[in-house]
VMD Tcl script that draws the C-alpha trace (Angstrom):
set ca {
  {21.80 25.15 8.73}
  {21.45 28.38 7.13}
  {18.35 30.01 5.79}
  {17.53 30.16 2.49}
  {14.92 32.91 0.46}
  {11.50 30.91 -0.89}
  {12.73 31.76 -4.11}
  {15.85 29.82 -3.81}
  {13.83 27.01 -2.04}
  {11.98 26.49 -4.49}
  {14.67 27.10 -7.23}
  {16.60 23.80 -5.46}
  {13.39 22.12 -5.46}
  {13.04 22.52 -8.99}
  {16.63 21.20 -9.71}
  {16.16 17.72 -7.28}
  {12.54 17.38 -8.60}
  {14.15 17.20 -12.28}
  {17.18 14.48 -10.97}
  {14.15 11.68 -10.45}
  {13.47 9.34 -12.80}
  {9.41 8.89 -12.75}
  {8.31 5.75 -14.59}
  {6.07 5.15 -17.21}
  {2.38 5.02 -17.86}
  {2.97 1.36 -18.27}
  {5.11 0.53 -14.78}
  {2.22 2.24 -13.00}
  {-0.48 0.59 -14.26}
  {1.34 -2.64 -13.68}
  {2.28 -1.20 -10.32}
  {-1.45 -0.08 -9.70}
  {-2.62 -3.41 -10.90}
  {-0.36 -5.47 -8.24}
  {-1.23 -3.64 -5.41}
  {-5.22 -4.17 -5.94}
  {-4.05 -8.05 -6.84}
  {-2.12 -8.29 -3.56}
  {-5.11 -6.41 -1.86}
  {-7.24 -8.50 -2.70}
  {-5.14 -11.69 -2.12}
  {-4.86 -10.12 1.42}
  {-8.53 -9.70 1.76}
  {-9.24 -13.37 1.07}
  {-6.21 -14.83 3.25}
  {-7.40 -13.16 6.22}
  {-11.09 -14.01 5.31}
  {-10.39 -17.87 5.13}
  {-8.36 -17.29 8.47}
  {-11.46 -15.69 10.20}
  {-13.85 -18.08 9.46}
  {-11.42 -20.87 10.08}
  {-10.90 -19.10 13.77}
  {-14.68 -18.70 14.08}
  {-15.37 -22.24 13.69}
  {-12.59 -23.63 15.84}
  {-13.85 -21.38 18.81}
  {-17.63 -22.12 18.31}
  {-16.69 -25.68 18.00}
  {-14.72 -25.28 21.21}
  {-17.46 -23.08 23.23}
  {-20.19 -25.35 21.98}
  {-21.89 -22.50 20.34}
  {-22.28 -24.26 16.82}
  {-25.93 -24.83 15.48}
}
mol new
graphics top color blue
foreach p $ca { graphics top sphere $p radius 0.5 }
foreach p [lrange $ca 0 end-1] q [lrange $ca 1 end] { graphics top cylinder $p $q radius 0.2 }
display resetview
């Protein structure tokens, strides 16, 4: 691979940087909004699943009130 000056480096980077298509305001807030949705759908899932767990082994180990 041969060396290249930080001038052209940065020259090529400016050229690829240009070839991607970035999306709008409007796909990143949906985006933005979906992962705090699914984040939060997550967070609840694996809640349920604790407390589910919990129970089963304190009913099991007899450590229930």
């Amino acid at each position: 691979m041969a060396k290249v000056s930080p001038i052209e480096f940065f020259r090529q980077v400016r050229q690829e940087t240009a070839k991607v298509t970035w999306p709008s305001r409007k796909e990143t807030l949906i985006t933005t909004a979906m992962v705090f949705v699914m984040g939060l759908v997550a967070a609840v899932f694996f809640f349920v699943v604790d407390t589910i767990l919990r129970y089963g082994v304190q009913l099991i180990l007899g450590l229930g009130s």
